[in-house]
N, C-alpha and C positions, 0 to 999 in steps of 0.2 A: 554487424554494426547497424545499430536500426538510423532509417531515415525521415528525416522531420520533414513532410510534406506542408511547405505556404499553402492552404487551402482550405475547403469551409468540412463541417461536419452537419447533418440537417438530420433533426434537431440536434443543435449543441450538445458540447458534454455538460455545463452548467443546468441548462433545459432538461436533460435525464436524471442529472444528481437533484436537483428539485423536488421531479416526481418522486425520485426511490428515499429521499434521505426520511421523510417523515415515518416509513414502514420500519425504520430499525431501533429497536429496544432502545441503543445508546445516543440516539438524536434527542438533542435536549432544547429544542422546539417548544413552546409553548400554543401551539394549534394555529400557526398562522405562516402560510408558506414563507417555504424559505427565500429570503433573497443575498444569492451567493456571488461572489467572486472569487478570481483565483488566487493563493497567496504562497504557492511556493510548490517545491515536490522534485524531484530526481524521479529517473528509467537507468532503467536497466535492459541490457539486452539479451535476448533471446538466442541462445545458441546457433537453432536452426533458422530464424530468420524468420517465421510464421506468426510469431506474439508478438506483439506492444506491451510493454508491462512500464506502469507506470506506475508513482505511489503520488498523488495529487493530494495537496491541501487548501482547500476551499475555507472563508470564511463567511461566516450567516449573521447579518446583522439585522434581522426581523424580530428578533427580542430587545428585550433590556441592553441585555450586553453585547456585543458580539460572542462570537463562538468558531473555534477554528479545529475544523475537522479533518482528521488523518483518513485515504481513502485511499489505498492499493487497487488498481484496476488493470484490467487485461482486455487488448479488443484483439477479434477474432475474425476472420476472413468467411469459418462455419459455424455453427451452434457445437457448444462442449458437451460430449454425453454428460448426461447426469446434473450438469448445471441446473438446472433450470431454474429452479429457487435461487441462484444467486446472479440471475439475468438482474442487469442494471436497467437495459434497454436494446433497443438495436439503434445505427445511426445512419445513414448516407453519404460515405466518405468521398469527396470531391475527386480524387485520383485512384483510391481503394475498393469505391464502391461498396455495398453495404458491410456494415462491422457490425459482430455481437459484440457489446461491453458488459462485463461481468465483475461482481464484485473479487477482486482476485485472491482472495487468502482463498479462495476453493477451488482456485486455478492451478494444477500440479506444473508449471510450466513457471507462473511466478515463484511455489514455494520452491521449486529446487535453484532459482535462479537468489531467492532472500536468503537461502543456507549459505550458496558458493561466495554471496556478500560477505556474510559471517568470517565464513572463515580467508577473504582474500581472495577466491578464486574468481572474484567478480569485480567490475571496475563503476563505477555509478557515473552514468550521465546526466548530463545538464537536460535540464525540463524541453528546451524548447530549441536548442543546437543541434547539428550532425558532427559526432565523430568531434564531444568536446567533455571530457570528465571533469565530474561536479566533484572536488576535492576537499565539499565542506561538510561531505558525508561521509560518516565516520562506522564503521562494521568493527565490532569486535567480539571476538568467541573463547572463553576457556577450552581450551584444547582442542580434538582433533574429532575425525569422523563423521561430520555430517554429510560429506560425497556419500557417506554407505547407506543415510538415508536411502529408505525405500518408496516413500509419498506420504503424500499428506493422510491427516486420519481425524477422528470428528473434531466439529467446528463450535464452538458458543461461543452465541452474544452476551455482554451482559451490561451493564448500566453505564460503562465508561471505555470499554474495548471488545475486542474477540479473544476469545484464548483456539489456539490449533496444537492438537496433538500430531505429532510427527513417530512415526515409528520407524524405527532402525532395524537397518538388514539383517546386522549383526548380531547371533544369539548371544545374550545377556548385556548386549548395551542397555545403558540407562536410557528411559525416556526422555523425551525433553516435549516444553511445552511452550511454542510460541507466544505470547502475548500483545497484540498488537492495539497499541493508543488508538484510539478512535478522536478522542475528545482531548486536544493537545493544551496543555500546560505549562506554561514557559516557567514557571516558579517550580515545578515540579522537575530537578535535573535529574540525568539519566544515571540509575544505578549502577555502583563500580563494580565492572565484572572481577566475578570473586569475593563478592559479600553474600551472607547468606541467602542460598539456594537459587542465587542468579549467577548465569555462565556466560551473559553475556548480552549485546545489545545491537542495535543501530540508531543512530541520532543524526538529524539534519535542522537543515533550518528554514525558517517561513519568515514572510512580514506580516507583522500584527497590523491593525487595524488603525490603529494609531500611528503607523508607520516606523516604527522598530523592526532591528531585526530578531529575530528569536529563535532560540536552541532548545529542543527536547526530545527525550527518546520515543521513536517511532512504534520499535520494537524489543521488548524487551524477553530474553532464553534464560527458562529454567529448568 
C-alpha cells in the first residue's frame, strides 16, 4: 500500500512537467510555456513498495483552448537503468528525499502493474488518500494471460498518444499493443472491448476546465 506523504516536492511536479511537456511530439502547445494545474488521475501500487506509480492528468490553458493531458509517471528512490531518455526530472521529496520521476509507460514496474489493472489483479487508488480505492476507474481486458507478460518492448510517440509493445512469455501468444491517450478527449468514449481489434481498456475521470467532470479512455489494448 503506497503512502501519501503531507509534504512539499522541490521543484514541484507541475514545475518538471512544464519543462518536459513541450519536448514531446504529442504536446499540442503552440510555443508558449505551459501553464498547468492538476485535474485528476489514480495510483496504483507497487507490489514491492519501492515505486509511486501514478497516472496524472494536468490541464494547460496557455493556448486557445485548454488542453488536458494524460501522464503515467513513476518516481524512484534510484535512477532506472536504461531510462534516461524518459527522465521527467529529478525532485527533492520532503520525507523521501531525492526522487527520479520518469515518464512511466518505459517503467517495467508501472507496465506490469497497468496489465494486473487490466485484468483485475489490481485495485486503483485515489490520487491523493492512503489505503482509499478510486472505484471510478474502470480496467477491462478480453481474456486471459497478461500475468505471462514478460516486459515492456518498444515505445512510439506519436501526434495524439504513445503506442507500447508488450511481449508475451508465452510461445505463440498474440501480441498486444498498449495505446496510451496522451491528449484526453471527453467526446471521444472509450472503445467496447470486443469491437474490432480492441481487447480492451482503461477509463477514469478528470475535471475539465470548465469544471465538469469527465470520462475517457486512458488506455486503450489491442
Amino acid at each position: 500500500m503506497a503512502v501519501i506523504h503531507r509534504t512539499t516536492m522541490n521543484p514541484g511536479k507541475l514545475e518538471l512537467l512544464a519543462s518536459w511537456l513541450p519536448s514531446r511530439p504529442w504536446y499540442a502547445g503552440t510555443g508558449r510555456a505551459p501553464e498547468l494545474s492538476k485535474a485528476g488521475g489514480f495510483r496504483l501500487d507497487d507490489p514491492e513498495g519501492e515505486v509511486g506509480i501514478e497516472f496524472m492528468v494536468v490541464t494547460d490553458v496557455s493556448g486557445d483552448e485548454p488542453v488536458a493531458y494524460h501522464l503515467p509517471l513513476t518516481y524512484r528512490g534510484v535512477p532506472l537503468d536504461g531510462a534516461e531518455d524518459a527522465l521527467v526530472g529529478t525532485s527533492e521529496h520532503g520525507v523521501l528525499g531525492k526522487r527520479w520521476v520518469y515518464d512511466g509507460i518505459h517503467d517495467p514496474v508501472l507496465v506490469a502493474q497497468l496489465l494486473a489493472l487490466l485484468e483485475g489483479r489490481a485495485e486503483p487508488q485515489a490520487q491523493s488518500l492512503t489505503d482509499a480505492p478510486d472505484h471510478s476507474v474502470i480496467g477491462r481486458f478480453d481474456g486471459g494471460g497478461l500475468s505471462a507478460v514478460s516486459g515492456p518492448g518498444a515505445v512510439e510517440d506519436g501526434p495524439q498518444g504513445t503506442d507500447l509493445a508488450v511481449r508475451a512469455a508465452v510461445t505463440g501468444a498474440s501480441p498486444l499493443t498498449l495505446t496510451v491517450t496522451r491528449v484526453l478527449d471527453p467526446d471521444r468514449a472509450a472503445p467496447a472491448t470486443g469491437a474490432t481489434n480492441v481487447r480492451g481498456h482503461v477509463s477514469a475521470e478528470w475535471n475539465s476546465a470548465d469544471g465538469e467532470r469527465r470520462r475517457g479512455a486512458f488506455v486503450v489494448v489491442s
